[in-house]
C-alpha positions in Angstrom: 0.0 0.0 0.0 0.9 3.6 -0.8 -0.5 5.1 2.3 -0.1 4.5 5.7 -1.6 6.1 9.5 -0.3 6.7 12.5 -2.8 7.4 15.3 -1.4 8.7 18.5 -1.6 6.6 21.5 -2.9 9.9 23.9 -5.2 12.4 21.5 -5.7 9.4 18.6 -4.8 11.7 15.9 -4.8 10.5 12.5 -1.8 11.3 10.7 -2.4 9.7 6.8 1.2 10.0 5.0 1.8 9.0 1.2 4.9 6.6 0.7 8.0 7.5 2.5 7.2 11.2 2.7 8.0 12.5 6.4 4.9 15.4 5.8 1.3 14.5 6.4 -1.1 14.5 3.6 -4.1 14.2 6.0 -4.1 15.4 10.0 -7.6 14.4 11.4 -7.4 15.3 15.4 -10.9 14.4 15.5 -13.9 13.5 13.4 -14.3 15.6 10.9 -17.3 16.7 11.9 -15.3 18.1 15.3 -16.7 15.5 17.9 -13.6 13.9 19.5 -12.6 10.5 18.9 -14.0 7.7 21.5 -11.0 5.2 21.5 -8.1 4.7 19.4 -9.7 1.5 17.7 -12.5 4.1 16.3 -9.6 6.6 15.1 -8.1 3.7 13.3 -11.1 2.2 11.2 -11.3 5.9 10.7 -8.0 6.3 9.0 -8.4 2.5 7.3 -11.4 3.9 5.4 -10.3 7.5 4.7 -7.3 5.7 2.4 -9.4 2.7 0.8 -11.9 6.0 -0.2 -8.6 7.7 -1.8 -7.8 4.3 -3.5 -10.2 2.8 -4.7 -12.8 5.8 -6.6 -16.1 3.5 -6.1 -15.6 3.3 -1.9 -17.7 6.2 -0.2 -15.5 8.7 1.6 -14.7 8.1 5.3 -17.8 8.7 7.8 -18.0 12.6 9.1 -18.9 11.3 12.7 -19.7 8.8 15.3 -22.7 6.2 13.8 -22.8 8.1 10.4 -22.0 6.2 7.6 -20.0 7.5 4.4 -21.4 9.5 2.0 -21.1 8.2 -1.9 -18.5 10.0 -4.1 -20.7 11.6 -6.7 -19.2 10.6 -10.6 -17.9 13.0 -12.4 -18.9 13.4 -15.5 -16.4 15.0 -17.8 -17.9 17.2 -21.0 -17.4 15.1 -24.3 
């Protein structure tokens, strides 16, 4: 895999980094919809599904929040 996550063992921040590059491409310190993180299990599952949604175009992006689900990328449809 070309990504990989780091959560940190005291906040559970998600830091998402591309390859071998030492600078985040993602820093979640929380859900994105601002509620904090309950454990660092949910923080991970987090992160696991924020990079299969930037892998794979068909996977819905990662939830916003606790219980939510993630919302379906929308196609783009280029002009022909």
């Amino acid at each position: 895999m070309e990504f990989s996550y780091i959560v940190d063992n005291e906040t559970f921040a998600v830091s998402i980094y591309y390859k071998n590059q030492p600078n985040t491409v993602i820093f979640q310190p929380d859900w994105p919809n601002g509620v904090q993180w309950g454990s660092k299990e949910e923080a991970e599952t987090w992160a696991q599904l924020c990079i299969e949604s930037i892998i794979d175009p068909a996977a819905p992006y990662a939830p916003a929040g606790p219980g939510l689900i993630g919302e379906p990328k929308i196609p783009l449809e280029l002009p022909q």
